[in-house]
VEXTI-535597 format. One record per residue (C-alpha): z, x, y; residue in three letters. Coordinates in Angstrom, 2 decimals. Layout:
N
+---------+---------+---------+---------+
:      up :    east :   north : residuo :
+---------+---------+---------+---------+
:       Z :       X :       Y :     Ala :
...
+---------+---------+---------+---------+
This chain:
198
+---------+---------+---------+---------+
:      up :    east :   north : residuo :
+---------+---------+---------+---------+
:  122.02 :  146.80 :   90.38 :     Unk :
:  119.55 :  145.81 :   87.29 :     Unk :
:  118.24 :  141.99 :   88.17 :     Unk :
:  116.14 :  139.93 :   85.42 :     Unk :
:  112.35 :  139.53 :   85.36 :     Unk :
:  111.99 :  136.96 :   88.27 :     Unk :
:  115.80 :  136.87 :   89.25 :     Unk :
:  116.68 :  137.00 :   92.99 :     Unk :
:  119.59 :  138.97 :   94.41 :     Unk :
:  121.44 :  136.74 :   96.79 :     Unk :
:  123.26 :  139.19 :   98.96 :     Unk :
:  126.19 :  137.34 :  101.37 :     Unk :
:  125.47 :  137.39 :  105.12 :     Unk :
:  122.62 :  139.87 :  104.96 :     Unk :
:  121.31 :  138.04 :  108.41 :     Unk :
:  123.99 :  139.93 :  110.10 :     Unk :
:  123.84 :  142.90 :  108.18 :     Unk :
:  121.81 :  146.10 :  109.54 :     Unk :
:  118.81 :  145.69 :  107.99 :     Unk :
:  115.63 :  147.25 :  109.50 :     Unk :
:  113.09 :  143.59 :  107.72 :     Unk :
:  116.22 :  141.39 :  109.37 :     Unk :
:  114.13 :  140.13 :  112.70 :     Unk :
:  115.82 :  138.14 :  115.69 :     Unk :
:  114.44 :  135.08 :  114.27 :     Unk :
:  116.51 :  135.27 :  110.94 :     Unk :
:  119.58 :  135.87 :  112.94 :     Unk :
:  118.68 :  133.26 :  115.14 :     Unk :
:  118.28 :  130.73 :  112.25 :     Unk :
:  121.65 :  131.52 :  110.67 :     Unk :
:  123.34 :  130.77 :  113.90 :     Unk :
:  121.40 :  127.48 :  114.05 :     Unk :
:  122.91 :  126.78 :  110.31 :     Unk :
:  126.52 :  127.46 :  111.67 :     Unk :
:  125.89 :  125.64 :  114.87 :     Unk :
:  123.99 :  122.58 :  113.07 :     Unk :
:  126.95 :  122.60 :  110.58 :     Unk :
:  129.19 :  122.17 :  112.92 :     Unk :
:  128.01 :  119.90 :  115.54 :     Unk :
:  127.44 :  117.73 :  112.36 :     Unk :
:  131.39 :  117.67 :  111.32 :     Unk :
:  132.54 :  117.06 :  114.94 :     Unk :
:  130.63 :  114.83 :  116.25 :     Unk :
:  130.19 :  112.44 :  113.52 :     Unk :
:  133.94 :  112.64 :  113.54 :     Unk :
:  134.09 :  111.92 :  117.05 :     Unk :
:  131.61 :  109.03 :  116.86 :     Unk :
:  133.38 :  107.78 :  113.81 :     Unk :
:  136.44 :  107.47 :  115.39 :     Unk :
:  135.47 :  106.39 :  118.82 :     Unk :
:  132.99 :  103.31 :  116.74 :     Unk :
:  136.45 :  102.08 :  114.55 :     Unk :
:  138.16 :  102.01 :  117.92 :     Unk :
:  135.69 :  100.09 :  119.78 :     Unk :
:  135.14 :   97.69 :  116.50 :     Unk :
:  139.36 :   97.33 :  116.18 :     Unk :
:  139.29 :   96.38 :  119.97 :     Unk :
:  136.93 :   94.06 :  119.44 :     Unk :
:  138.70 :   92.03 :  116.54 :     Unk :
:  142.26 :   92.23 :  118.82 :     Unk :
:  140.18 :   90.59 :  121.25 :     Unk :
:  138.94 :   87.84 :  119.10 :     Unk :
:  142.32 :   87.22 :  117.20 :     Unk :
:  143.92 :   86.64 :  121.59 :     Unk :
:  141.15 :   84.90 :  122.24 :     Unk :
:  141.43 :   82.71 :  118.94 :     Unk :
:  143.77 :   79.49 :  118.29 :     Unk :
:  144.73 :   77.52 :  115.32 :     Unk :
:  143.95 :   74.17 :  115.73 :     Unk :
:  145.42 :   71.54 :  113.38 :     Unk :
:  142.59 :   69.02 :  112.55 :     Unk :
:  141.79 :   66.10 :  110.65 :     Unk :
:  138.37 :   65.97 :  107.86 :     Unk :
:  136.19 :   63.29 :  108.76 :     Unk :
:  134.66 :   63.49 :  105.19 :     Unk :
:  135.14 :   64.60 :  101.77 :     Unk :
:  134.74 :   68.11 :  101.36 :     Unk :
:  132.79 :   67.51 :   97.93 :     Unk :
:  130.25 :   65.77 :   99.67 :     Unk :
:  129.97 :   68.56 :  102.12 :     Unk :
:  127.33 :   71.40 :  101.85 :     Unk :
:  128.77 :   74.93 :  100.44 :     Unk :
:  129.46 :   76.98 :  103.35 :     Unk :
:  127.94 :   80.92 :  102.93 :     Unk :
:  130.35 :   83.38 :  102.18 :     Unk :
:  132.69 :   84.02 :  104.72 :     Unk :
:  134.29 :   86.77 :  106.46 :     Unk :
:  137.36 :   85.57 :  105.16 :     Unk :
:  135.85 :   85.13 :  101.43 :     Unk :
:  137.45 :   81.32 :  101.07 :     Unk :
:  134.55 :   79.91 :   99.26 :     Unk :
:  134.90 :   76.95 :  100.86 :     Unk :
:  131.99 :   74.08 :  102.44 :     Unk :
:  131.05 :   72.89 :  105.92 :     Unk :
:  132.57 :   69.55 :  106.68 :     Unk :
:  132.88 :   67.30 :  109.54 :     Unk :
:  136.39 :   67.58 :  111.69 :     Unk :
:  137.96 :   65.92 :  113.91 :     Unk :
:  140.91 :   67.56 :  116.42 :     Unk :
:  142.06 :   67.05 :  119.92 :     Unk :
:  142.03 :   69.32 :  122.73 :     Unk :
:  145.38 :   70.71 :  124.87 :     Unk :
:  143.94 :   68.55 :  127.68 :     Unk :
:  143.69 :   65.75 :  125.51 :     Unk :
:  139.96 :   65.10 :  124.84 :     Unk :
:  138.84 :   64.23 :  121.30 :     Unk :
:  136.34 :   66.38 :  119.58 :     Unk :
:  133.92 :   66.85 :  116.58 :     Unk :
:  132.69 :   69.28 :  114.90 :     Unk :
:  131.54 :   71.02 :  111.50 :     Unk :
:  133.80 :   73.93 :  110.39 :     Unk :
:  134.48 :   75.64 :  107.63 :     Unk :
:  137.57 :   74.00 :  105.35 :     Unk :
:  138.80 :   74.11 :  101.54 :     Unk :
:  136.00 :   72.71 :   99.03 :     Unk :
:  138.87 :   70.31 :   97.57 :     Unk :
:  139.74 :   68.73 :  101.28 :     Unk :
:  139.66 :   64.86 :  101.23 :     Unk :
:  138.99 :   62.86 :  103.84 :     Unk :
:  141.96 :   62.38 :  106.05 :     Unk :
:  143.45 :   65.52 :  105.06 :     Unk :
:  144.67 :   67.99 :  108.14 :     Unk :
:  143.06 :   71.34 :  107.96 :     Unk :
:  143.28 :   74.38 :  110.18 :     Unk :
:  140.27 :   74.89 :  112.30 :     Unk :
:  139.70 :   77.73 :  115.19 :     Unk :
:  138.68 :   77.47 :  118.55 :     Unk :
:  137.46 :   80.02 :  121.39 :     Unk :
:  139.30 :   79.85 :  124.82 :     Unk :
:  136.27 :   76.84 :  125.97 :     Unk :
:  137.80 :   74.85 :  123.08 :     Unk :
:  134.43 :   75.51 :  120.63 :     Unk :
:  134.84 :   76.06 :  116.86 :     Unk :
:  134.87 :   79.36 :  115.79 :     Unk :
:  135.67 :   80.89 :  112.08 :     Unk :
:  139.04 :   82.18 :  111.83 :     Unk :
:  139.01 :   86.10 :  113.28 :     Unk :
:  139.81 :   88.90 :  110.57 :     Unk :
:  143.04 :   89.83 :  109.53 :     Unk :
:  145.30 :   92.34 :  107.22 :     Unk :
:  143.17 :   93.99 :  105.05 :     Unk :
:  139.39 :   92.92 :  105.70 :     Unk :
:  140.32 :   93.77 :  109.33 :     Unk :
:  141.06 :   97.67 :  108.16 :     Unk :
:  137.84 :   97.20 :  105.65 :     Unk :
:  135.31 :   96.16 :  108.63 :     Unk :
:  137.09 :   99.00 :  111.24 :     Unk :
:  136.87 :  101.70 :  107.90 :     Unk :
:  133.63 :  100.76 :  107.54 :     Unk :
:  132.23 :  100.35 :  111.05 :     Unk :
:  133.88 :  104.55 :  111.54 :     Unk :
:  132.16 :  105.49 :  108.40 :     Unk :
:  128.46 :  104.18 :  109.12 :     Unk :
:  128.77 :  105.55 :  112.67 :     Unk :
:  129.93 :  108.77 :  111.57 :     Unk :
:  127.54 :  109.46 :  108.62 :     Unk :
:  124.30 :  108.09 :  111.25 :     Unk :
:  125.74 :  110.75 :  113.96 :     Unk :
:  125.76 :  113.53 :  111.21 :     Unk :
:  122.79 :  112.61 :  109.93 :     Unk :
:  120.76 :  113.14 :  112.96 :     Unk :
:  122.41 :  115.90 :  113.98 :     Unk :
:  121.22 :  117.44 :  110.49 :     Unk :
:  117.79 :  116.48 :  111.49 :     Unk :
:  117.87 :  118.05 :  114.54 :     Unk :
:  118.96 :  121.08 :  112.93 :     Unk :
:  116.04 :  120.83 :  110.19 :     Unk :
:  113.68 :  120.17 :  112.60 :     Unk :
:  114.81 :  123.28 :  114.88 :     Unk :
:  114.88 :  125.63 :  112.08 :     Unk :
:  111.22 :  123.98 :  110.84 :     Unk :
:  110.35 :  125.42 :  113.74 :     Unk :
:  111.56 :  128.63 :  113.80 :     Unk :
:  109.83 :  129.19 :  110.32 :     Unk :
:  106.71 :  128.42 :  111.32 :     Unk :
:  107.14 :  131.24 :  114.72 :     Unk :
:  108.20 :  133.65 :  112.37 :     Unk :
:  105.28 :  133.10 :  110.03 :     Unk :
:  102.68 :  133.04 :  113.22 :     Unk :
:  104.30 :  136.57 :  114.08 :     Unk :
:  103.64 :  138.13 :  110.32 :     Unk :
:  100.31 :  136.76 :  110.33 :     Unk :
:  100.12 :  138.37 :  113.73 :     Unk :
:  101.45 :  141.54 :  112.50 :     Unk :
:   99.39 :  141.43 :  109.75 :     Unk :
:   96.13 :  141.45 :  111.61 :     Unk :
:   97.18 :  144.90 :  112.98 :     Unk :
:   98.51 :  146.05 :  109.94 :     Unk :
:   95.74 :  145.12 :  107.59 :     Unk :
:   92.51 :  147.34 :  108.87 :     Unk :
:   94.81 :  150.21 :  108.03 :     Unk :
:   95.86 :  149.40 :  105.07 :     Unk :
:   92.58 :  148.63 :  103.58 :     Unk :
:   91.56 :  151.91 :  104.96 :     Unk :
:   94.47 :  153.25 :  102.56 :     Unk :
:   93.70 :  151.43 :   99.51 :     Unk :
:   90.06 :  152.30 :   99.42 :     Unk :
:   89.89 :  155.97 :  100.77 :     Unk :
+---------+---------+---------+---------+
């Protein structure tokens, strides 16, 4: 078959063919590929999978161990400083609250409430099972979003170093093979120039 000036001829699984210039070291780096491949789909699934578990768990454990608490503001929410974004993406400020305990006790605290809260207003606050203020646990769809994601980093890390592994391996495997032609060559090459000049 007639290539072009500088073309190469890719020929399909010629690692595996019988070739007598196919050495143990090319077949050995083709398996690596497969292997490398492979590891990379499975276990980054694996790891994916196992990280959105672990992360779901996590947020079932922080919606039982969350409660609503109904509250009263202790200031106007205008005069309140702008709370960062949220998990829950409310916009709203930090403002003092006031709310009382099952066992009674009174309590204050800043939380997070509505930037158009007046003083006096009830709001929803959250605590933890000691009765601290917490921000309200995930829910519905940004629940799904930070599990998604959490499966997704994990997975593409996993695969990722597996794929460096791999690179690293077959690095190595090069650099054999090329310390066995130069090898070669230094037997070969006495002869050869004995050819070419005589």
């Amino acid at each position: 078959m007639a290539t072009t000036h500088g073309a190469r001829l890719k020929v399909p699984w010629w690692r595996w063919r019988s070739n007598p210039l196919c050495r143990r070291s090319d077949v050995a780096e083709a398996w690596l590929l497969i292997a490398t491949a492979l590891l990379a789909l499975l276990l980054s699934g694996f790891a994916g999978i196992a990280a959105a578990g672990a992360v779901d768990a996590s947020l079932d454990d922080r919606r039982e161990s969350t409660r609503p608490v109904a509250a009263v503001l202790a200031e106007n929410a205008r005069d309140a400083a702008p709370a960062p974004v949220s998990e829950n993406g409310d916009g709203g400020v930090w403002a003092a609250v006031r709310w009382t305990a099952p066992d009674g006790t009174r309590h204050t605290g800043r939380a997070e409430v509505p930037a158009d809260g007046e003083k006096g207003d009830q709001v929803t606050v959250y605590n933890d099972g000691d009765g601290r203020l917490v921000s309200a646990p995930p829910e519905g769809a940004e629940a799904g979003f930070q599990v998604a994601m959490a499966g997704l980093t994990v997975a593409s890390v996993t695969g990722g170093m597996v794929l460096l592994c791999g690179w690293i391996a077959r690095a190595r495997l090069r650099l054999r093979r090329l310390d066995l032609w130069e090898a070669e060559w230094r037997q070969v090459e006495p002869a050869w120039r004995k050819r070419m000049t005589g």
